[in-house]
C-alpha positions as CSV (number, residue, x, y, z in Angstrom):
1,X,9.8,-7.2,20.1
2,X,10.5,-5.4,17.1
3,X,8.9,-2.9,15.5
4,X,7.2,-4.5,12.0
5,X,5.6,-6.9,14.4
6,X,3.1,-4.1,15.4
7,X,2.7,-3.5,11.4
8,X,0.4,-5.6,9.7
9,X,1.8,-6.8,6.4
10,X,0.3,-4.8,3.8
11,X,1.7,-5.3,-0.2
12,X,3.7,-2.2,-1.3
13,X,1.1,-1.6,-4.2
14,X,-1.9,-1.3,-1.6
15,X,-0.1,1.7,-0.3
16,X,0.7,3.1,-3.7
17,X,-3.1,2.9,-4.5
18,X,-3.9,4.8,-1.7
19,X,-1.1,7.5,-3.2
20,X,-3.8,9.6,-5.2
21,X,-2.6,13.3,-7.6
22,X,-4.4,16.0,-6.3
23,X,-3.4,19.9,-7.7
24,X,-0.7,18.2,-9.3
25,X,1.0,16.7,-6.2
26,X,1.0,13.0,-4.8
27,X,-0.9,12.5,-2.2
28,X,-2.1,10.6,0.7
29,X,-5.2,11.4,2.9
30,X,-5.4,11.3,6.9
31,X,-7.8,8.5,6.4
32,X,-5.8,5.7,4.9
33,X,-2.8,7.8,6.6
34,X,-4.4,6.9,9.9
35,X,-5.2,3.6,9.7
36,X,-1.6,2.2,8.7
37,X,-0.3,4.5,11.5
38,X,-2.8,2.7,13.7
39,X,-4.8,5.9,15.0
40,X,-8.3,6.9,14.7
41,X,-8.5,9.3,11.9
42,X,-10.0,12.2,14.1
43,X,-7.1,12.1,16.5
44,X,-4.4,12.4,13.7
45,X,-6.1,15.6,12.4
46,X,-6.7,16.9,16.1
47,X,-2.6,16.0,16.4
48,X,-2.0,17.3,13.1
49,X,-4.1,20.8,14.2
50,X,-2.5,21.0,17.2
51,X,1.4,21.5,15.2
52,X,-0.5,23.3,12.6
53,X,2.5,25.3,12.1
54,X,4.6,22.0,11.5
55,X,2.5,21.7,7.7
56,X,2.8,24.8,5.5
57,X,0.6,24.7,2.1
58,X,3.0,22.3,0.5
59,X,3.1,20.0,3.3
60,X,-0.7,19.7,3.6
61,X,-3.5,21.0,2.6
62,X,-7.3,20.6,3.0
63,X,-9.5,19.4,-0.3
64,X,-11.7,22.0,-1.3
65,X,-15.4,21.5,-2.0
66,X,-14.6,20.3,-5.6
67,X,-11.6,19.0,-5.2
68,X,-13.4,16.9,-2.7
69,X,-16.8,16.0,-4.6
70,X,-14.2,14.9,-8.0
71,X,-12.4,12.5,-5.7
72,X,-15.0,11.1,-3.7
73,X,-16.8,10.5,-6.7
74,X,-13.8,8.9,-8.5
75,X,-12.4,6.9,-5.2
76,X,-15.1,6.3,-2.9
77,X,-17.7,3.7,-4.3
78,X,-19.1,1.9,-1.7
79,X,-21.7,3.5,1.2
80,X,-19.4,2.0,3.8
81,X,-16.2,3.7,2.3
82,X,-18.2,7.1,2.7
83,X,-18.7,6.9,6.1
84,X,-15.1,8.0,6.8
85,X,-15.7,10.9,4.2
86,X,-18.3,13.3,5.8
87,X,-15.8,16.2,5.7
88,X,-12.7,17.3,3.1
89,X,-9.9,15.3,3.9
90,X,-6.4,16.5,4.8
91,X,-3.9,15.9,2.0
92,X,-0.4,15.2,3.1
93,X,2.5,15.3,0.1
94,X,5.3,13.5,0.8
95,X,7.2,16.0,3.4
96,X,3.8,16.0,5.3
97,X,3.7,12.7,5.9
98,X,7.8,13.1,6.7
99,X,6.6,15.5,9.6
100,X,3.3,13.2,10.3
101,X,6.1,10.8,12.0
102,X,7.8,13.8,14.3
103,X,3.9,14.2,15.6
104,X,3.0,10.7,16.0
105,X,6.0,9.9,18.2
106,X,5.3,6.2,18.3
107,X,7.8,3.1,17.0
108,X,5.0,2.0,14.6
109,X,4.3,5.8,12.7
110,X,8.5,5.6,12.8
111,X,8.0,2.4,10.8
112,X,5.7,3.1,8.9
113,X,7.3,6.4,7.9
114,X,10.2,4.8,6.7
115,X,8.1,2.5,4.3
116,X,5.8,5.2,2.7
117,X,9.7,7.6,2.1
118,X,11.0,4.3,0.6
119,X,7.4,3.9,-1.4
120,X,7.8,7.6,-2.8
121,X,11.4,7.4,-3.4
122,X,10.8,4.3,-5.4
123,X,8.0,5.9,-7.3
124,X,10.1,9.1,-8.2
125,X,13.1,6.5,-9.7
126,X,10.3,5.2,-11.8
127,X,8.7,8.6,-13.3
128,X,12.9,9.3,-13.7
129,X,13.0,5.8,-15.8
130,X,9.7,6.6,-17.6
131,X,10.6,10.1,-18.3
132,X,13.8,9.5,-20.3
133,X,11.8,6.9,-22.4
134,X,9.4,9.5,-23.2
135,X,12.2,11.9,-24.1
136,X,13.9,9.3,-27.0
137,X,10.2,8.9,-28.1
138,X,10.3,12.7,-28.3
139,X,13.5,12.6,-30.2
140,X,12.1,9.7,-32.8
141,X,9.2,11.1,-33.7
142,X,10.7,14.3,-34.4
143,X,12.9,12.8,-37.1
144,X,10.0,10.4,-38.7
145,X,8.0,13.8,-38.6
146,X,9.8,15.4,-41.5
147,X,10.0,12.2,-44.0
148,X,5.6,12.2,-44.4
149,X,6.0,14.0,-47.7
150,X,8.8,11.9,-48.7
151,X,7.0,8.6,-47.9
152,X,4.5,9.4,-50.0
153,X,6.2,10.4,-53.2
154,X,8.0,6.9,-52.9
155,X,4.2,5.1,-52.6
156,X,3.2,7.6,-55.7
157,X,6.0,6.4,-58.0
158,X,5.4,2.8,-57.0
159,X,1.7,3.3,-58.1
160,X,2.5,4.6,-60.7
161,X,5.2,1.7,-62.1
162,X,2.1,-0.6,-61.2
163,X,-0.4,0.7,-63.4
164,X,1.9,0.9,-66.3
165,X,1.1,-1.6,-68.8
166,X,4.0,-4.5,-69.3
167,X,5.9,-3.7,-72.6
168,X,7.3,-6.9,-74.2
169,X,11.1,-7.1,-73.5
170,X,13.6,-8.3,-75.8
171,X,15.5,-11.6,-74.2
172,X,19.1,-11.2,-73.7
173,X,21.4,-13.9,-73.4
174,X,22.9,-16.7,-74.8
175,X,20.9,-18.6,-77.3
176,X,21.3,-22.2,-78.2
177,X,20.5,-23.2,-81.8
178,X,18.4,-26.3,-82.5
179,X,19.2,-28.5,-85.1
């Protein structure tokens, strides 16, 4: 049987919303981490304790108190949702959840691996994308910048031509004679 048969289909963008920036870093936490891995929450933090020395600080880390009162105030809404929230979360960037696979030695963590590196690569080509947009908008308001001053002069002289009264003009041209 193969192995995204024991993966339920879940949309791409369910797992990006569950990819949260915490101290600057994307993140996932052992909850939602868990559940598409198909474990019990407590059993991939007592795995993940276990190889503690498989996650340095930039691999995971645990929410601090405020860290952790800010997000579960911003993410978790519903009294059911909080249920799986009684204690700080782990937070794993994307290397930890790299090593969450070498832990969770199972063809279903393998395969889901593969689709959260693809999710984060995918995410980083689009911040790429949207970062040399934001560069030439950089660059183009750096040049309007300087021409304020010169704008208006222009709108003062055109005021000024308006409000000036209409002399009469003498016609130019041919003229034809009547007889």
């Amino acid at each position: 049987m193969p192995a995204s048969k024991h993966i339920p289909a879940v949309r791409d963008e369910l797992i990006i919303d569950k990819i949260y920036l915490v101290r600057g870093q994307k993140i996932m936490i052992d909850r939602d981490l868990a559940d598409l891995y198909g474990v019990e929450t407590r059993a991939l933090k007592q795995a993940v304790r276990r190889n503690i020395t498989r996650f340095p600080e930039d691999f995971m880390f645990e929410m601090n108190k405020e860290e952790f009162e800010n997000w579960r105030t911003q993410n978790a809404s519903s009294k059911k949702d909080r249920q799986g929230l009684r204690y700080a979360p782990f937070c794993f960037t994307e290397q930890g959840v790299t090593m969450l696979s070498c832990i969770l030695n199972s063809e279903r963590a393998i395969t889901v691996n593969i689709r959260l590196i693809r999710i984060f690569a995918r995410m980083r080509e689009a911040l790429l994308a949207h970062k040399d947009i934001l560069l030439k908008l950089e660059q183009l308001e750096r040049k309007v910048t300087g021409h304020d001053e010169d704008i208006a002069r222009i709108f003062e002289c055109l005021k000024q031509l308006l409000q000036q009264p209409e002399q009469p003009r003498t016609r130019i041209g041919f003229r034809l004679t009547q007889e």
